[in-house]
N, C-alpha and C positions, 0 to 999 in steps of 0.2 A: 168816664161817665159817673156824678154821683149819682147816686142809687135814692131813690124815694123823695119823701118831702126834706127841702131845706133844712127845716128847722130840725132835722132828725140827723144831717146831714154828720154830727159830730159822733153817733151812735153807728152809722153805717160804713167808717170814711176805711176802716179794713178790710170791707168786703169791696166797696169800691176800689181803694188802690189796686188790692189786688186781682181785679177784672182790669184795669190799667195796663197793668205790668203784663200780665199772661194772655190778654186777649179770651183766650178760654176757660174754665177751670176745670179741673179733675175733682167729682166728689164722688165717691166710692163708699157702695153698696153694702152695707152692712161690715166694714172692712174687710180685710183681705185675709180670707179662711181657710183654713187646710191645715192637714196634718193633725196637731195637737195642738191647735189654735182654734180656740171659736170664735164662730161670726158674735158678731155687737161687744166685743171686748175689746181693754185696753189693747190685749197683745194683737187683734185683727186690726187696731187702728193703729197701731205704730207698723205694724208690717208696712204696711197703707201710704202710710207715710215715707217713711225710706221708698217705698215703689213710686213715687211721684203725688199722691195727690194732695189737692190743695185744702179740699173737705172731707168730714165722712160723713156715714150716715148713720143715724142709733134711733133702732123702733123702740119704744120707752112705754110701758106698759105697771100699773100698779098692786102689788100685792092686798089682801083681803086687810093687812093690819098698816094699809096704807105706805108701804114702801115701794118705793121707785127702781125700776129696776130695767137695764137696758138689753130688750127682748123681744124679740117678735114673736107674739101669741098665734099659737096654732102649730107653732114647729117645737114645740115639745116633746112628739114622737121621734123628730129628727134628730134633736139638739141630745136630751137626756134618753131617751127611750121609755118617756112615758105619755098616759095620756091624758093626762088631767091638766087644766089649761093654767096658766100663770098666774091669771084673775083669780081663780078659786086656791090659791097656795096664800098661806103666809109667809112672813118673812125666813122663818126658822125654816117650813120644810123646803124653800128655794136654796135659800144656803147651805143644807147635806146632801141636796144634787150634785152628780158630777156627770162633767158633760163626756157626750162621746166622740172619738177621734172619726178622721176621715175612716179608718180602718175598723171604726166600732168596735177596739175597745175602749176601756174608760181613762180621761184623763185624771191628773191631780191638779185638778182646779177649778175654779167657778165664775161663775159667769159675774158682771159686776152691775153695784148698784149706778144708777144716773150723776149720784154725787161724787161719787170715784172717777167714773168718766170726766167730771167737769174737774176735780183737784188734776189729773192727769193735764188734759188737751194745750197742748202746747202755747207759747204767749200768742201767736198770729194764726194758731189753727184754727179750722172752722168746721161746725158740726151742724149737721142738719138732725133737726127733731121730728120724727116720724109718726104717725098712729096712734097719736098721744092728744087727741083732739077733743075727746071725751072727757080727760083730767084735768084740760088746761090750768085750770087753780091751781091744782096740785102741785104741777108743773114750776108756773108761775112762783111762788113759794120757795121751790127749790132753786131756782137762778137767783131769785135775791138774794140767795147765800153766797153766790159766788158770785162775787165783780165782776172779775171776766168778760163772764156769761153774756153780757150787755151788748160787746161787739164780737163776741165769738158766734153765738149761737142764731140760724135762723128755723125759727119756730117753722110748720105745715096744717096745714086742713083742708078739707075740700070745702064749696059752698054752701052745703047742707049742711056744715056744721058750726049751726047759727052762734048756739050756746061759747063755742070756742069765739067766734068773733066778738061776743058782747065781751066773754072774759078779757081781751085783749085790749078792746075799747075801755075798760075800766080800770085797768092796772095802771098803775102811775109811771112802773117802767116800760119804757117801750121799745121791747126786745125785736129783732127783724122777724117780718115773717114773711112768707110765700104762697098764694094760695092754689092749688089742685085747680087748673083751668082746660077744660073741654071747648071753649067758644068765648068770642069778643063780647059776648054779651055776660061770662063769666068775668071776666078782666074789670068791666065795666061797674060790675055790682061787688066785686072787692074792694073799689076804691071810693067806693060809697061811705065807708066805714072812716072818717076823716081822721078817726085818734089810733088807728093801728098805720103799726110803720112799715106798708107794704112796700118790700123791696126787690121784688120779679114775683114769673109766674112759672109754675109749674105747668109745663103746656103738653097736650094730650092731642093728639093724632092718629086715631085706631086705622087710619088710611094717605094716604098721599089726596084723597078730595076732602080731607077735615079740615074747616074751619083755619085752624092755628098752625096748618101746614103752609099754608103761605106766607110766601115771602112776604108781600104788602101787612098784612096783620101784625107779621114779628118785628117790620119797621114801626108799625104804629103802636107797638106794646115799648121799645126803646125809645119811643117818640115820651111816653109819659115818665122817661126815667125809672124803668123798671128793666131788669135782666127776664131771657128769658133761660128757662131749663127745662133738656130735655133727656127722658131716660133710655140709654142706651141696651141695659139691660135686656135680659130675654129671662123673662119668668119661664115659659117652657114655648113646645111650638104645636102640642096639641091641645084644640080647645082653651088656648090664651089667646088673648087679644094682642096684635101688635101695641104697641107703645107712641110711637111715632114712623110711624110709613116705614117700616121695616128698617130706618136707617140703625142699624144694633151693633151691638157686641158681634155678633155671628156672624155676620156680612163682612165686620172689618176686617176678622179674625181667619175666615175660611177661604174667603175670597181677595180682597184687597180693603187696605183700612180707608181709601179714596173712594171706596164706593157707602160707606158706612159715616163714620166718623170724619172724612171728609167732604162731607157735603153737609156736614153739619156745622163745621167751618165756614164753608160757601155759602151757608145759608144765616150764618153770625150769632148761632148759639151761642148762649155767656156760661153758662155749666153743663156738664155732659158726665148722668151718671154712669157710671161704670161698672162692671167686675172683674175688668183688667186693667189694673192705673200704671202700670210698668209699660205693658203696648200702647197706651196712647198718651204715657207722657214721651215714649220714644218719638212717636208718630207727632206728636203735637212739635217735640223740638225740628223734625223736621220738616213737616209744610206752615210751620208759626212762629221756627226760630228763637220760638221760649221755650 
């Protein structure tokens, strides 16, 4: 399938080929963390990478003296051990943080800026930009630094966040993006936007009766040349929301990966995030033969 409008068709044909080749993709969750590796870094995404997947993910958030940096705000107490959010740091006091290990103590290392990520990410890898919807300019800015970036990177937001669409609608390059979709009537008003290069949806199912859990809808979202993606993950199980009908990580994992991630198969998902890319690129070479 290629992905989005024709005329973008030369910006997108990476992310397409390789929905071609593997049927499914592996994008992984803030890469692959543990030990003395932290999540949203180089060394999380090369783990990641050797483990199978085909993307990852980096939450990208901005320091006070306007540095870019690949982080998910709010986990601050988790990441460093402290409690002052990212947003209110400068670039200095983020870079004498060091982060802490699975075992809480402290590592020798730090977490990396967005432009280190992009010198990094491999020729054909691919990364998803997270939570970063607020800066988009910013953003924006920083890709045109890196060529790459054009067919590596697919931008995110939800549909409330107007300001990121205009931004996208005005930039000259047209970087892929994917919009935060709870219903066809979301689907419908992203693509409203005719100069961003939307190329799937982020599709949201808090139940097996939501809207984007069906099958007919996810034909008619491939029907406009769009991928669709859904998150496997399990943020927690008390007081979170399911994700998509319970098909997760924890179903594949506890239970059988056919009852989880193979029906997510069955059902012709094109991305399936993760926080296990080793079990389901095992599992994918087996019921997908890639």
């Amino acid at each position: 399938m290629a992905l989005g409008q024709a005329r973008f068709a030369h910006i997108n044909a990476n992310l397409s080929d390789k929905l071609s080749q593997k049927k499914c993709l592996i994008a992984v969750h803030r890469g692959s963390w543990g030990g003395n590796i932290t999540q949203n870094t180089i060394g999380a995404y090369k783990a990641a990478f050797q483990m199978g997947a085909d993307m990852v993910e980096s939450d990208v958030n901005s320091t006070t003296d306007g540095v870019l940096y690949s982080f998910h705000d709010g986990h601050e107490p988790d990441v460093f051990g402290v409690d002052k959010c990212i947003k209110q740091m400068s670039s200095q006091e983020v870079e004498a943080l060091r982060p802490l290990t699975s075992c809480r103590q402290r590592a020798d290392t730090r977490i990396n800026r967005l432009s280190e990520i992009l010198d990094y990410l491999p020729g054909d890898g691919l990364l998803n930009i997270d939570r970063a919807w607020d800066i988009f300019p910013q953003v924006l800015q920083e890709l045109d630094r890196h060529p790459d970036a054009l067919h590596q990177v697919v931008l995110k937001a939800p549909l409330k966040a107007k300001a990121a669409f205009e931004a996208l609608s005005a930039h000259p390059v047209k970087y892929m993006f994917m919009p935060i979709c709870y219903s066809m009537q979301d689907v419908e008003e992203a693509l409203r936007y005719a100069d961003v290069n939307v190329v799937g949806c982020e599709i949201i199912a808090f139940d097996r009766d939501a809207e984007l859990f069906d099958d007919e809808n996810i034909r008619k979202i491939h029907e406009r040349n769009l991928y669709t993606w859904v998150n496997a993950i399990v943020l927690g199980n008390i007081g979170v929301r399911d994700l998509f009908g319970k098909l997760d990580d924890d179903v594949s994992i506890l239970e059988d990966p056919s009852l989880g991630w193979g029906k997510l198969f069955d059902k012709h998902i094109d991305i399936i995030q993760t926080d296990w890319p080793a079990l389901l690129y095992q599992y994918r070479r087996q019921a997908l033969g890639v």
